[in-house]
C-alpha angles and dihedrals in degrees: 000000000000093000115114102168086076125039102188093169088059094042090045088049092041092058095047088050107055089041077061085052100048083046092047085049098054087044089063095037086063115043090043085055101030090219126116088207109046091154131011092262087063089067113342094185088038090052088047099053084035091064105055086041082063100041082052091046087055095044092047091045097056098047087060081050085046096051094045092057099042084051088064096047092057089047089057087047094047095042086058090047102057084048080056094044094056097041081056089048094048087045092050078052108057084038090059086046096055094052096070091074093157083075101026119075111217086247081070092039086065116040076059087059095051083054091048088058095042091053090041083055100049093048087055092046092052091046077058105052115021096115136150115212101342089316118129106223110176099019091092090258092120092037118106121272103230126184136199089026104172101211080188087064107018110032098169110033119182121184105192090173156323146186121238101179103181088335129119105202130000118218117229119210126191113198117181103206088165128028124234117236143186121230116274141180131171145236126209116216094165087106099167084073094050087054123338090233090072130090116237102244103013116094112232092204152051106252133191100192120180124217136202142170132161084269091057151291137268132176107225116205110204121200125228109274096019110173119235084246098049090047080048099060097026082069079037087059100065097035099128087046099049104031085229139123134208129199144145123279101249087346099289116128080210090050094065141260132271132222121189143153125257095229129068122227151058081286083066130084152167126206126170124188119189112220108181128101089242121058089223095149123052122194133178144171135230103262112249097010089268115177110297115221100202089201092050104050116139137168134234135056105289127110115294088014130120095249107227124235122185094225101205115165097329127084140252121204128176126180140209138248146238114234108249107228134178104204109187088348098301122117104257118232102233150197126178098304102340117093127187134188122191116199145137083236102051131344117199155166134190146168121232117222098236088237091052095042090055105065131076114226108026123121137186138188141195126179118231097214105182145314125093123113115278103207108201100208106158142061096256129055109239128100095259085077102038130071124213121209121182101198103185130210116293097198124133100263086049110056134057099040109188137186098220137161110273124240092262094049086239101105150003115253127171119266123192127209075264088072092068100066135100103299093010129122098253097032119138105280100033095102090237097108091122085056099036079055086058099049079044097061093041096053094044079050102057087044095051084047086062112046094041078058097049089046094049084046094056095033099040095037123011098049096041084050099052086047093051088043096053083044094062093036083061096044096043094044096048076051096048092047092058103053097040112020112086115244096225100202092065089034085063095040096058088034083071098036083054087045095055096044086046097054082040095052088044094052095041085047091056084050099055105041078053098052090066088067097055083078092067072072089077089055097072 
């Protein structure tokens, strides 16, 4: 060619050379990053995909560093609790020991007693100052904040968890759709309808009548022409033997006497066996356990009456029963007056007042507006990936909440582990250890309940989470790393394949720049 104004074969070798040079470029880029996408122009849709990859990777990443911490969170609970929970099992003790008072002296007593202070106070003390990092953990600051509790209703309320979504508050409502009941079983003392020779509330025979309940059991001799009073207290007598009551139908000796259980429940029960040679004493029960009016008893075998059964030398037996709830809606599990629902949505327990719990209709309600711990334990933030947990104060006046018999024998109240310290109701001396024991149980309970929560909830969640997570970080990462990180033996292989085209292009570029002198040939 003897143009010189265009080189084509310059142009045509500059272009290819500097193509060599971007690829070498790109070569060195990646290999000194160790990335295949280094900018948007690299692999617009693989950056793309890359990038939430990566968003994914840091949530992920720090949900495992969520769970571990929540993990040790849970151990520092757990570690205040078991010093709760001895402190509970040295108190039952000393309670056990006062109350053999035929081989302890009251200066031991109470010296117990001074014990029994000194524990209740530690367990308050460490309610007050178990924290992790700066977080209170059994002072109810991570307990649920509830509002429009009725304590006439609802005297123990326990909120375990729920869910508020975007909700601000959740509204708890508490439905009796069946009453709870004790055992009971009656006693006729109208005797002149039994034969008109008898007197109405005086007994015409000697009687040996056994009792038993689920508490225990007593066999009760009664005297010819007992009075209805004096059958009444001589039950009365052995109540803390026997777990049973006795009282007048509508409060006439000649109406009848009845004999219940002091718990409430299907763990509950009543049986009386009549001993003696005469049937001189009849009892009988309502059929079904159908709801009992007090102002409306009568005797015999018609419709709405106690049927009558002569017991010999058989037995009658009649049990309690569970009060039968709808809270929010969900079937309650009961006993007796406690009802529980376990849900994501709301876990619960709470403890009916026996007034409340007997009646068929009532309802009641309280709103549950904040607290609780919320436990982010997943990439995303939504409540499908977190876990609340309400841990309530474990102070002294908190735990332990017991129905128990009042100071004048009328009633039942609730009593606290607080109660059994010195001037309280159920302190040493006063004569209440049976029910101190009671408050006890309940109180080492509720923190056995606990822990066993808090170690389901870092057994059965946390760990399987931390192991689910790992498992996707792998995954997702092994997935990242394919679309973005550079594969070197093909990055050096192309490196030299760019370094060869480069030295090529440079020297046919050389070439071609020196063929346009070869027409000054034609010159001459």
């Amino acid at each position: 060619m003897a143009r010189i104004n265009s080189n084509i074969a310059a142009m045509t070798a500059r272009v290819n050379l500097n193509r060599a040079n971007e690829d070498l470029a790109v070569r060195f880029q990646r290999l000194s990053t160790g990335l295949r996408i280094n900018r948007g122009a690299d692999d617009p849709a693989g950056l793309i995909v890359s990038e939430r990859l990566r968003t994914e990777l840091e949530g992920i990443s720090q949900g495992i560093r969520n769970s571990e911490r929540a993990s040790n969170v849970i151990a520092t609970t757990e570690g205040a609790l078991t010093e709760v929970s001895d402190l509970l099992n040295s108190i039952k003790a000393l309670v056990v020991e006062a109350a053999n008072t035929g081989a302890f002296s009251r200066e031991e007593v109470a010296a117990n007693q001074l014990q029994i202070d000194s524990a209740i106070d530690s367990i308050t003390r460490i309610s007050n100052t178990a924290t992790f990092a700066g977080l209170k953990l059994l002072n109810g600051e991570l307990g649920y904040i509830l509002s429009g509790v009725s304590a006439a209703d609802l005297p123990r309320v326990r909120v375990n968890g729920i869910t508020f979504g975007d909700r601000d508050s959740i509204p708890v409502n508490v439905d009796m759709i069946g009453s709870a009941q004790t055992a009971q079983i009656f006693m006729r003392t109208d005797f002149s309808n039994i034969n008109a020779g008898f007197t109405d509330g005086v007994l015409p025979f000697r009687s040996r009548v056994e009792f038993q309940s689920n508490e225990g059991v007593q066999v009760i001799e009664f005297v010819s022409n007992a009075s209805s009073a004096q059958i009444r207290d001589g039950i009365n007598t052995f109540r803390s033997t026997t777990g049973l009551s006795a009282s007048f139908v509508n409060g006439n000796p000649v109406s009848g006497i009845s004999i219940s259980s002091l718990e409430y429940g299907s763990d509950a029960f009543v049986s009386v066996r009549q001993l003696s040679d005469v049937d001189a004493v009849q009892f009988g029960k309502v059929a079904n356990n159908s709801p009992i009016d007090p102002n409306a008893l009568t005797f015999g075998t018609g419709a709405g009456q106690i049927d009558i059964a002569t017991v010999g030398q058989g037995e009658l037996r009649d049990d309690g029963k569970d009060a039968i709830a709808l809270v929010n809606g969900v079937l309650a599990t009961a006993n007796g007056l406690d009802l529980s629902v376990r849900s994501r949505a709301l876990d619960v327990e709470l403890l009916l007042d026996a007034g409340f719990a007997t009646q068929v209709g009532v309802t009641t309600r309280f709103d549950v507006t904040g607290g609780g711990s919320i436990f982010q334990l997943g990439p995303q933030v939504n409540t499908n990936q977190q876990v609340n947990i309400g841990i309530d104060s474990i102070a002294s006046t908190r735990l332990g909440g017991t129905l128990v018999l009042n100071s004048a024998g009328t009633g039942n109240v609730v009593e606290f582990l607080e109660s059994l310290k010195s001037g309280g109701l159920n302190a040493l001396g006063n004569d209440r250890e049976a029910f101190a024991s009671d408050i006890l149980d309940t109180a080492i309970d509720e923190i056995s309940s606990l822990r066993g929560r808090l170690g389901a909830f870092e057994r059965n969640v946390i760990q399987t989470n931390i192991n689910s997570l790992e498992a996707s970080l792998e995954n997702i990462t092994a997935s990242e790393s394919v679309i973005r990180d550079a594969d070197f033996a093909l990055e050096t292989s192309a490196l030299t394949r760019a370094q060869v085209l480069t030295q090529a292009g440079t020297s046919v570029l050389a070439q071609a720049n020196a063929n346009a002198q070869n027409v000054l040939q034609l010159l001459g």
